[in-house]
RODO-2510 file (C-alpha; in nm, 4 decimals, decimal comma):
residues 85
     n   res          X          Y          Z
     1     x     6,5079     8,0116     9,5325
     2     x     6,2482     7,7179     9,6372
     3     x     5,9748     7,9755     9,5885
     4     x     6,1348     8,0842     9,2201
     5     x     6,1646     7,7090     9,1224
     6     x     5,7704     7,6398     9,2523
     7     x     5,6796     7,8998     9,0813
     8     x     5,8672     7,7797     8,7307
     9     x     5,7813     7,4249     8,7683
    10     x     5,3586     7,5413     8,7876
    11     x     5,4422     7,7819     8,4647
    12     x     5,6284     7,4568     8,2976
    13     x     5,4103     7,1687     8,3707
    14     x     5,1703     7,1682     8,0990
    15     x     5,5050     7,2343     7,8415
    16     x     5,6651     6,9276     7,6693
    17     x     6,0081     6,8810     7,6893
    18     x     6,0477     7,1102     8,0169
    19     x     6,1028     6,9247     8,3465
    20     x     6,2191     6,9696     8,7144
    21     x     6,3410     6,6199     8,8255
    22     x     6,3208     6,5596     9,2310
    23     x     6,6535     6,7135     9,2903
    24     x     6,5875     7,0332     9,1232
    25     x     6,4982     7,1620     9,4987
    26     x     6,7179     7,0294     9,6975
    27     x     6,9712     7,1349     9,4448
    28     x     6,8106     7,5143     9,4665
    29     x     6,8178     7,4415     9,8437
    30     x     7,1897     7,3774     9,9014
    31     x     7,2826     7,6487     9,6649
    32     x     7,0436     7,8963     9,8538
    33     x     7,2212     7,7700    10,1523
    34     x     7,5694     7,7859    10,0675
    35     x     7,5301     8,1608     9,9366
    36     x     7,2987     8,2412    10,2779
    37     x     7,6387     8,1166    10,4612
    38     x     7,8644     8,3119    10,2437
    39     x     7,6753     8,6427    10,2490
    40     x     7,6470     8,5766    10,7046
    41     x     8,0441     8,5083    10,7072
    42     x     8,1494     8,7857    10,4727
    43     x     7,8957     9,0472    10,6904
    44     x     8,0736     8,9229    11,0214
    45     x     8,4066     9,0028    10,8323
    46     x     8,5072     8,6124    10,9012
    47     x     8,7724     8,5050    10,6716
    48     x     8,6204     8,2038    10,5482
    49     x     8,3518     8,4081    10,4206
    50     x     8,6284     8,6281    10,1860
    51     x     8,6970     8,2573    10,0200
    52     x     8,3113     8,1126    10,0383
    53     x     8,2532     8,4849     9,8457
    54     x     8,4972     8,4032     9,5739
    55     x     8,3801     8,0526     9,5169
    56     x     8,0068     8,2014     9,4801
    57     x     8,1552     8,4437     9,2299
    58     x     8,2485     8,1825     9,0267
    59     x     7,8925     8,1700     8,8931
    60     x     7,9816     8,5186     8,6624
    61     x     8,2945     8,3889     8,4914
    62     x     8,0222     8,2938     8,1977
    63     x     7,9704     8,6616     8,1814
    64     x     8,3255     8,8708     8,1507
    65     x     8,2180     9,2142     8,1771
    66     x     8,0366     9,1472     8,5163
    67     x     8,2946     8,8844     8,6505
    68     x     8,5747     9,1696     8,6192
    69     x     8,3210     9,4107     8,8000
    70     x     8,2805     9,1781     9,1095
    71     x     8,6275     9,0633     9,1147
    72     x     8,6821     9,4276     9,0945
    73     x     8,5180     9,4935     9,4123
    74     x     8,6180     9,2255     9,6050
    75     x     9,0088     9,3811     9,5609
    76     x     8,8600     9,7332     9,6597
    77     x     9,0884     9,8083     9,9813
    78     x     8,6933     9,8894    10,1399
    79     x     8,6296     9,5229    10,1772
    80     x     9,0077     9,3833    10,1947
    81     x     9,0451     9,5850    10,5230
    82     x     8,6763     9,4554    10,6546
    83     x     8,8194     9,1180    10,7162
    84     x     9,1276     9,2677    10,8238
    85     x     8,9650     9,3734    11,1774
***
């Protein structure tokens, strides 16, 4: 994310009216963060990581089509029962 956002800002500088303000990375670094944690709990099978998952997912309810895929797949019984062990 830090890398995509360096590489925006360099391609935006010279633009008008298109800016990065100094929390643009440290925004882009939490958010890289928080999905980095979610993706580690829900590989271990934690149960925090089932709820940091659907939080992330949140992100696609802008888009319905894909939004009813993942909350498709997060019901499948495949990934219900891997937090189950």
């Amino acid at each position: 994310m830090l890398v995509g956002l360096t590489l925006l800002t360099l391609a935006t500088r010279s633009l008008p009216g298109i800016g990065f303000g100094p929390v643009a990375p440290l925004a882009a670094g939490l958010l890289g963060a928080f999905y980095g944690l979610a993706a580690g709990l829900v590989w271990r099978g934690l149960p925090p990581g089932r709820a940091l998952s659907t939080l992330a997912s949140l992100l696609y309810v802008v888009r319905p089509p894909l939004a009813a895929q993942v909350r498709a797949a997060m019901r499948d019984p495949a990934f219900v029962a891997h937090f189950a062990r």
